[in-house]
MIKOLPA-42032 format. One record per residue (C-alpha): y negated, x, z. Coordinates in nm, 4 decimals, always signed. Each point is the difference from the previous one (the first is absolute). Example, Ala and Ser with C-alpha at 12.3 -4.5 7.8 and 13.67 -1.06 7.14 Angstrom:
<atoms>
<atom><py>+0.4500</py><px>+1.2300</px><pz>+0.7800</pz></atom>
<atom><py>-0.3440</py><px>+0.1370</px><pz>-0.0660</pz></atom>
</atoms>
This chain:
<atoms>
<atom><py>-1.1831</py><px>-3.5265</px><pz>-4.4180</pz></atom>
<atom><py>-0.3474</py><px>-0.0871</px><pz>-0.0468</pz></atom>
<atom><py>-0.0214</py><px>-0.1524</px><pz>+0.3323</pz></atom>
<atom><py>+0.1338</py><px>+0.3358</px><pz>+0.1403</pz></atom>
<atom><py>-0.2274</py><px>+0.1965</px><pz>-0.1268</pz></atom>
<atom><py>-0.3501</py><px>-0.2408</px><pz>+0.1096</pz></atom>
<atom><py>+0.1903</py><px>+0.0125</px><pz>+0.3867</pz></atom>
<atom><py>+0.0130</py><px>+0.3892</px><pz>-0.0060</pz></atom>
<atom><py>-0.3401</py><px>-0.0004</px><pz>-0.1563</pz></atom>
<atom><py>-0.1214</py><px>-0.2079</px><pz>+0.2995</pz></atom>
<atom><py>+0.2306</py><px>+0.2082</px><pz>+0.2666</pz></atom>
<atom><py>-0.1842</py><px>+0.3593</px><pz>-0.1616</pz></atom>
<atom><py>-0.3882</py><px>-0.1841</px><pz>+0.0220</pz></atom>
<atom><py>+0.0719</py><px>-0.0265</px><pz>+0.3423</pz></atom>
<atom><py>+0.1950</py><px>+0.2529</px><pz>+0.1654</pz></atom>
<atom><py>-0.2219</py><px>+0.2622</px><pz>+0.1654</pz></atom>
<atom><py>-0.0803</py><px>+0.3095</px><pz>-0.1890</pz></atom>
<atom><py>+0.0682</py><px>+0.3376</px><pz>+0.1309</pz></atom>
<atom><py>-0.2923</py><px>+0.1708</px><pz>+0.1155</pz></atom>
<atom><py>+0.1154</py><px>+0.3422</px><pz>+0.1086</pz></atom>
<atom><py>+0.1551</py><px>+0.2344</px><pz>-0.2669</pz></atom>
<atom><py>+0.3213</py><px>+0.0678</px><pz>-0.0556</pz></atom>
<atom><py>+0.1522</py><px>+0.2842</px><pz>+0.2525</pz></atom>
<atom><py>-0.0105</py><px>+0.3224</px><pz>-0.1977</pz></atom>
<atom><py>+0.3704</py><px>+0.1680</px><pz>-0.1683</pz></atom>
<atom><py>+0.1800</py><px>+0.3374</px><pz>+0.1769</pz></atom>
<atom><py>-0.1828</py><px>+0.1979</px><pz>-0.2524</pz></atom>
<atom><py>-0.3375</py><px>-0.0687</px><pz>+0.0634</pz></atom>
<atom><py>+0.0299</py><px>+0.0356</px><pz>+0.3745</pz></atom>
<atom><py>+0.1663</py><px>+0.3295</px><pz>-0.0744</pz></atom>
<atom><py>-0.3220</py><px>+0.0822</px><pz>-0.1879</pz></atom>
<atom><py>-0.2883</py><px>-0.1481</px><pz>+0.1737</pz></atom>
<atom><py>+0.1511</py><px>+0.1597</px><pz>+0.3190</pz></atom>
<atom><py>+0.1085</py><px>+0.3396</px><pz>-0.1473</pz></atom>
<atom><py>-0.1746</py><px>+0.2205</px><pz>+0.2408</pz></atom>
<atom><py>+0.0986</py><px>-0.2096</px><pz>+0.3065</pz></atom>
<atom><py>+0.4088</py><px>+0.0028</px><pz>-0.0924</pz></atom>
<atom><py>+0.2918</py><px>+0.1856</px><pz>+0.1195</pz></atom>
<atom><py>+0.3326</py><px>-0.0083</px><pz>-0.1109</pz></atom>
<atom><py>+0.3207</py><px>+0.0655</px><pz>+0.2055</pz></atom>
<atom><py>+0.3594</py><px>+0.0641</px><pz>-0.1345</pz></atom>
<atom><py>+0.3077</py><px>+0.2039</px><pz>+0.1065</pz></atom>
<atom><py>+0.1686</py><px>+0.2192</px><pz>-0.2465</pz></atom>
<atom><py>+0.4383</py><px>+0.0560</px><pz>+0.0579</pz></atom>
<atom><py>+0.0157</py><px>+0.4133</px><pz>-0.0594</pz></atom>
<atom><py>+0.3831</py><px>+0.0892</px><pz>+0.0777</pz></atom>
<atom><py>+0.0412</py><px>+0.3607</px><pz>+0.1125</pz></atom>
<atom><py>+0.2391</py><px>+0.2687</px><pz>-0.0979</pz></atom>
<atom><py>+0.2887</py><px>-0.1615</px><pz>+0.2267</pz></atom>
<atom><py>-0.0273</py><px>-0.3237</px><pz>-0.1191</pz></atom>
<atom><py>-0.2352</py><px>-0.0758</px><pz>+0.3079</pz></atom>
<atom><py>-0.2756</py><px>-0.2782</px><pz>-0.1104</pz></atom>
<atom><py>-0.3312</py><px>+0.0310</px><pz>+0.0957</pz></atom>
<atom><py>-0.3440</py><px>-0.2094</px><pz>+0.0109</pz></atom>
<atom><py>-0.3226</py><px>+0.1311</px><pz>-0.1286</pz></atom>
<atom><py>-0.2996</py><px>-0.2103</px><pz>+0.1445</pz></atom>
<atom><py>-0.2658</py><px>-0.0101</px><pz>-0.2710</pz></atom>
<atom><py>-0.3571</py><px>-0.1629</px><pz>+0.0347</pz></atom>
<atom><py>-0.1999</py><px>+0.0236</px><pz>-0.2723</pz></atom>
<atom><py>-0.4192</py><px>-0.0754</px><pz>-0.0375</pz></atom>
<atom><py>-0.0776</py><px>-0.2520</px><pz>-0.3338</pz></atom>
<atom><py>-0.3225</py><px>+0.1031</px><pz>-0.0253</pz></atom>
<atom><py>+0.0773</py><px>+0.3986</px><pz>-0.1407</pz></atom>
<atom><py>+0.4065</py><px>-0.0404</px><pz>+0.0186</pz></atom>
<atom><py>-0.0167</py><px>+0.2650</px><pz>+0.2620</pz></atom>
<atom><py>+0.3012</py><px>+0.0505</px><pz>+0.2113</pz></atom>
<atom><py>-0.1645</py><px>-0.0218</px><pz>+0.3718</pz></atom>
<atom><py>+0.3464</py><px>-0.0106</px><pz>+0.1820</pz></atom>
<atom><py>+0.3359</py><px>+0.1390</px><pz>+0.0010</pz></atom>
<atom><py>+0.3101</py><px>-0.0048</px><pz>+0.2999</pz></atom>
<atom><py>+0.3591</py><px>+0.0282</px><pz>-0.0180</pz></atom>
<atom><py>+0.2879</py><px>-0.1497</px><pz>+0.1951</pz></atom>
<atom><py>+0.3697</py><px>-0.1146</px><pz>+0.0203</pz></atom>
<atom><py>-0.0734</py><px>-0.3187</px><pz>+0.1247</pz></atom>
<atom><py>-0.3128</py><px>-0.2032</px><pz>-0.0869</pz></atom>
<atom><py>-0.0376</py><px>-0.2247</px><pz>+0.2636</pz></atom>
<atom><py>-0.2571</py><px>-0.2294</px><pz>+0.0728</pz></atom>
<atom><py>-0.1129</py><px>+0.1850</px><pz>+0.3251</pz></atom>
<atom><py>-0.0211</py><px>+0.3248</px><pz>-0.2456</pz></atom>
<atom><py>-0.1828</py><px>-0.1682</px><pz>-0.2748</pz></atom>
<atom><py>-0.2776</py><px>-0.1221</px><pz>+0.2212</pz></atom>
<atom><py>-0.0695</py><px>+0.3170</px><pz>+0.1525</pz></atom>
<atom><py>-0.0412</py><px>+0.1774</px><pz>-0.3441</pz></atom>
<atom><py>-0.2546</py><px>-0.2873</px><pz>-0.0707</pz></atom>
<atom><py>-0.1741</py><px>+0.1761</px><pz>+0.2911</pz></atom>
<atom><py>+0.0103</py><px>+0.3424</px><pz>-0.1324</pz></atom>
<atom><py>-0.1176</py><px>-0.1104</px><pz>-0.3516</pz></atom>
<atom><py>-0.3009</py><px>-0.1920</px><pz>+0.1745</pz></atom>
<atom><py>-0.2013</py><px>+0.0630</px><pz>+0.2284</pz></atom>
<atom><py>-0.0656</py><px>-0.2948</px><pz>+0.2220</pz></atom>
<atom><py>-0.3973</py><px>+0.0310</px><pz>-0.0756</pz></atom>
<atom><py>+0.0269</py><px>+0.0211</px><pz>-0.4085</pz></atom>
<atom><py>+0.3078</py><px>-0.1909</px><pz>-0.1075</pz></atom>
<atom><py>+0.0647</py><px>-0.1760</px><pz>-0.3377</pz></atom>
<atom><py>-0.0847</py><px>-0.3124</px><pz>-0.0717</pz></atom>
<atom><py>+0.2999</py><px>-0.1345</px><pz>-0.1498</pz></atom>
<atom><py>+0.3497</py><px>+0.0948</px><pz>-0.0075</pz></atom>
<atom><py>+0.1972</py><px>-0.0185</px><pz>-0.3303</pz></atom>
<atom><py>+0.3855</py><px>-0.0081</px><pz>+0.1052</pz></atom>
<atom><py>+0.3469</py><px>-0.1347</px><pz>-0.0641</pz></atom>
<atom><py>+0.2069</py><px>-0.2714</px><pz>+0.1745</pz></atom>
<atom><py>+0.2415</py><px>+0.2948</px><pz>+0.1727</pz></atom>
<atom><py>+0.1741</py><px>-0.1760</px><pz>+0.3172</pz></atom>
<atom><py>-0.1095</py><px>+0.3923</px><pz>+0.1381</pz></atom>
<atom><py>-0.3540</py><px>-0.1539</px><pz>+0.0758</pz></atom>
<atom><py>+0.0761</py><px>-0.1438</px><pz>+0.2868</pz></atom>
<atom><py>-0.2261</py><px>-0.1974</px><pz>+0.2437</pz></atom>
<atom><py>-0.0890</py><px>+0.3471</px><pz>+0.1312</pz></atom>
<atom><py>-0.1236</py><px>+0.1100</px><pz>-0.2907</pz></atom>
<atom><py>-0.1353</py><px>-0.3534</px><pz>-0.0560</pz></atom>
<atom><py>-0.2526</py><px>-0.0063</px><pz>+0.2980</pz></atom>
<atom><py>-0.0971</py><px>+0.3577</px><pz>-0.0125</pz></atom>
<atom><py>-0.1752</py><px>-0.0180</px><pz>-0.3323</pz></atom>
<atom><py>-0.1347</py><px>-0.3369</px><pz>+0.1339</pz></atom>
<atom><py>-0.1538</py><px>+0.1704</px><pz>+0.3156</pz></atom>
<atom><py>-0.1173</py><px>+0.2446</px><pz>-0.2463</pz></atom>
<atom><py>-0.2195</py><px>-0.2537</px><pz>-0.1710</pz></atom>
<atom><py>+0.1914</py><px>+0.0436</px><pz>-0.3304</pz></atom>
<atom><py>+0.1109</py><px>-0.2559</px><pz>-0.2090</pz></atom>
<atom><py>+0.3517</py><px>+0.0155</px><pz>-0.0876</pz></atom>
<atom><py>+0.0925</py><px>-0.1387</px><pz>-0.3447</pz></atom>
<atom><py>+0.3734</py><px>-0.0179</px><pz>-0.0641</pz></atom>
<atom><py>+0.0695</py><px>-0.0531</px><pz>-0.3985</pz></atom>
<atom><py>+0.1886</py><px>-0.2466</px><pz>-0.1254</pz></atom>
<atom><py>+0.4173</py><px>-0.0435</px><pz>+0.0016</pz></atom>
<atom><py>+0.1256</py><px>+0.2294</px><pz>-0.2691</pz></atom>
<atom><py>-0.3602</py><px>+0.0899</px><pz>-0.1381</pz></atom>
<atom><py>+0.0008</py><px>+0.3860</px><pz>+0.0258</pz></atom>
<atom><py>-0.2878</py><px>-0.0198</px><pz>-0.2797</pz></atom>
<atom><py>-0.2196</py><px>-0.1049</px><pz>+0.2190</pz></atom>
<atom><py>+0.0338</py><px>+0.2844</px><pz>+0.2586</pz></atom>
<atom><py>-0.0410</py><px>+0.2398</px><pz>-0.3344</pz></atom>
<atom><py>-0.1897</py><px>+0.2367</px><pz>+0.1048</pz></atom>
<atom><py>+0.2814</py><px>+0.1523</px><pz>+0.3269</pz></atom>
<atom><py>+0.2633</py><px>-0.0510</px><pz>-0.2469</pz></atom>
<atom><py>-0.1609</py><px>+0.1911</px><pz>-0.2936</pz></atom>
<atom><py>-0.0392</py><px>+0.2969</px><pz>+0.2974</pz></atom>
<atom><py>+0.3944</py><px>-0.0190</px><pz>+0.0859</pz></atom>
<atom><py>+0.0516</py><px>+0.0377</px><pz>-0.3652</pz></atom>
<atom><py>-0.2064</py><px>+0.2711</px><pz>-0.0703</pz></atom>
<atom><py>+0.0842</py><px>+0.1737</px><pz>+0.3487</pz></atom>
<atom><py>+0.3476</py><px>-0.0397</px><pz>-0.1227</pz></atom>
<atom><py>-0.0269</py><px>+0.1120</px><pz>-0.3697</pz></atom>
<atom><py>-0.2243</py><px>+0.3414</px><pz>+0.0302</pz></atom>
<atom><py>+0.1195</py><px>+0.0634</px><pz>+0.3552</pz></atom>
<atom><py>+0.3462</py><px>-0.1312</px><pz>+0.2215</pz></atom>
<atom><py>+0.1958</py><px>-0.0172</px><pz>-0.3296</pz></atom>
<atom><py>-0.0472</py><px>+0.3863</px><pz>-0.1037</pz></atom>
<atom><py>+0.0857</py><px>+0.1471</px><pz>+0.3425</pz></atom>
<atom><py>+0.3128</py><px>-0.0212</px><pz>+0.2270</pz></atom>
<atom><py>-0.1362</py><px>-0.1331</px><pz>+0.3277</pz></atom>
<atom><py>+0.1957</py><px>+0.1642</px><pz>+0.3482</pz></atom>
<atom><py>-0.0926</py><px>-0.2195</px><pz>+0.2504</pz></atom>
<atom><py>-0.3060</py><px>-0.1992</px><pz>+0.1762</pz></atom>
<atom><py>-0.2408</py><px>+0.3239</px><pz>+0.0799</pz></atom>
<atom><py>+0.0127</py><px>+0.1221</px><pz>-0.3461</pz></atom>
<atom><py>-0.0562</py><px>-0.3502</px><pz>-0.1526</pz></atom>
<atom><py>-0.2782</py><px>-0.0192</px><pz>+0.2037</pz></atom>
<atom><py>-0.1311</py><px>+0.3666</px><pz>-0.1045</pz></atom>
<atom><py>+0.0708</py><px>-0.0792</px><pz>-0.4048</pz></atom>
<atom><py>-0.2476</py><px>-0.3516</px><pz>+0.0991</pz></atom>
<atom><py>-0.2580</py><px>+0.2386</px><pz>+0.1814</pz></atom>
<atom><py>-0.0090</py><px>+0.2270</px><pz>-0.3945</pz></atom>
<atom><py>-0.0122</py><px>-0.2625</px><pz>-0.2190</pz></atom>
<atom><py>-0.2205</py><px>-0.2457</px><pz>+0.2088</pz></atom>
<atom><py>-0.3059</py><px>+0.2886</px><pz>+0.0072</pz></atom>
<atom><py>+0.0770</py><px>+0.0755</px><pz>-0.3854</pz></atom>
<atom><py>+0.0082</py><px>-0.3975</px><pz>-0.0823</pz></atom>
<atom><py>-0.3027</py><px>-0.0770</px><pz>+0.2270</pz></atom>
<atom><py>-0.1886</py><px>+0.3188</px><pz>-0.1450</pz></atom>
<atom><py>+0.1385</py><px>+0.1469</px><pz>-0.3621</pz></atom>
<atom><py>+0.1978</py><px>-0.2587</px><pz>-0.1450</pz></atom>
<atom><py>-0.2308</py><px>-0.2059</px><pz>-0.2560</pz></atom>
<atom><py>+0.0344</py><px>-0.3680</px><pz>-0.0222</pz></atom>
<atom><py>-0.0505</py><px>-0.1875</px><pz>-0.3039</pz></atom>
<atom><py>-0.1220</py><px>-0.3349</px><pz>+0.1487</pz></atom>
<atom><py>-0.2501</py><px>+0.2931</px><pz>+0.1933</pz></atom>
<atom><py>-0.1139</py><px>+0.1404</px><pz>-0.3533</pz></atom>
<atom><py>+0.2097</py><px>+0.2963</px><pz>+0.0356</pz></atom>
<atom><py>-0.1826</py><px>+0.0610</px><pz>+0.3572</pz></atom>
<atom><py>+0.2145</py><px>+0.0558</px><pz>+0.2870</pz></atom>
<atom><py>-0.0095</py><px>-0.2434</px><pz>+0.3514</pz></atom>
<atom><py>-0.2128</py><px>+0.2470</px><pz>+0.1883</pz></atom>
<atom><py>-0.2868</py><px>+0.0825</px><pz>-0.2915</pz></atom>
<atom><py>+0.0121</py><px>+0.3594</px><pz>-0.0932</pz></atom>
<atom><py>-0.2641</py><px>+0.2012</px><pz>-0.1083</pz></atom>
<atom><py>-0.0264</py><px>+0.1005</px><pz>-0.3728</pz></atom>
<atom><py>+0.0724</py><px>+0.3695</px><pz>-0.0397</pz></atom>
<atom><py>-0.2006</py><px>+0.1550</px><pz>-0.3077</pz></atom>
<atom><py>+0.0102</py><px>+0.3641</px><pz>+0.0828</pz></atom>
<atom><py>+0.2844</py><px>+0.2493</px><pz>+0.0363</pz></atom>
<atom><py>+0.3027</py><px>+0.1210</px><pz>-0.1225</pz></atom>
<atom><py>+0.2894</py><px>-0.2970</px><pz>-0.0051</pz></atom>
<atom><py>+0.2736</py><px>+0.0407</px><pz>+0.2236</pz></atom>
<atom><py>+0.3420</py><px>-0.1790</px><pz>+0.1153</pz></atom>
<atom><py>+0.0950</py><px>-0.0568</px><pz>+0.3797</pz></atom>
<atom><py>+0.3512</py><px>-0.1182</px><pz>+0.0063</pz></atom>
<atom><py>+0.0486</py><px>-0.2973</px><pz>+0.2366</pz></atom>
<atom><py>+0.3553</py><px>-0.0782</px><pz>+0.1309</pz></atom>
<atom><py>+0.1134</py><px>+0.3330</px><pz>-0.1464</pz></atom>
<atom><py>-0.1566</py><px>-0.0510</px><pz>-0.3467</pz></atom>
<atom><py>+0.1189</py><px>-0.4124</px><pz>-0.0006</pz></atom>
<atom><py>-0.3761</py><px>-0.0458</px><pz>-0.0987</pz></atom>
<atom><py>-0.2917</py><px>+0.2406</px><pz>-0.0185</pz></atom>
<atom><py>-0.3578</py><px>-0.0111</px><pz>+0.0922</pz></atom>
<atom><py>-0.1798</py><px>+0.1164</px><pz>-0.2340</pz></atom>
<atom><py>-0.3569</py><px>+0.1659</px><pz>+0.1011</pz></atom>
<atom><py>-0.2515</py><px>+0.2170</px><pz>-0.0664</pz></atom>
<atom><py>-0.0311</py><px>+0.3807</px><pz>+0.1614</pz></atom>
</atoms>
């Protein structure tokens, strides 16, 4: 045993000693790159017939604003790269791309946000934490919006997501934004308080007149 241990000894004295750190975790790239991320998911919204939907969400790290929105029966790749398009402008896209491992992003998809100059970063296999940011969307999207109203059909799914997008991006406040919303709003000091009902009194925005 005591030889053992004077061979490894010997082995460790010589082996080469790593001289570049260690790669950083999930978590810190999400935070050292906050401002340069975008997240992509799709969110299942079935309709009044039973008809099932796909809401295309991309979503900014930096102030959790919601910078995209489309809807469709059929997400294929061909569709998902051209709403990549839409959400970006060719001149001033992201930097990285936060998505999951949906066989829907095709090698359309693939090479368009390649030729974009973005760089795509699928999570890991069954690691939906990691891509937390789009999923904690879907769930709130879901919970103070699709799952208090009756949904008819594609163009009124995509008119409820028009609503609550401009009273997410510019009313709602965010805790992780100290109670700020995406799109900064100006502090209102003067004026008499009143309620504008959003989505016909869903929510309210509350401001000052």
């Amino acid at each position: 045993m005591l030889g053992f241990e004077v061979a490894q000894s010997t082995v460790s004295k010589y082996m080469p000693r790593r001289r570049s750190p260690p790669s950083q975790s999930w978590k810190t790239f999400l935070r050292n790159h906050a401002d340069a991320i975008a997240a992509i998911d799709m969110c299942v919204v079935p309709t009044v017939t039973l008809e099932r939907l796909f809401a295309f969400l991309v979503v900014g790290h930096g102030r959790r604003q919601l910078l995209w929105f489309e809807v469709t029966r059929l997400p294929t790749a061909q569709w998902l790269a051209r709403q990549i398009t839409e959400a970006f402008a060719w001149e001033s896209a992201t930097g990285y791309l936060v998505r999951d491992n949906d066989r829907a992003y095709g090698q359309i998809f693939i090479s368009r946000v390649r030729a974009m100059g973005i760089r795509d970063r699928p999570i890991s296999p069954r690691s939906p934490w990691q891509n937390g940011i789009a999923e904690r969307l879907i769930v709130t999207i879901r919970r103070e919006c699709l799952d208090q109203v009756i949904v008819l059909g594609e163009a009124h799914l995509r008119q409820i997501l028009t609503t609550y997008a401009a009273y997410y991006n510019e009313t709602r406040p965010h805790l992780a934004l100290q109670k700020d919303a995406p799109l900064r709003r100006t502090i209102q000091r003067v004026g008499t308080i009143a309620a504008i009902p959003v989505l016909g009194g869903l929510h309210h925005q509350y401001v000052r007149i």
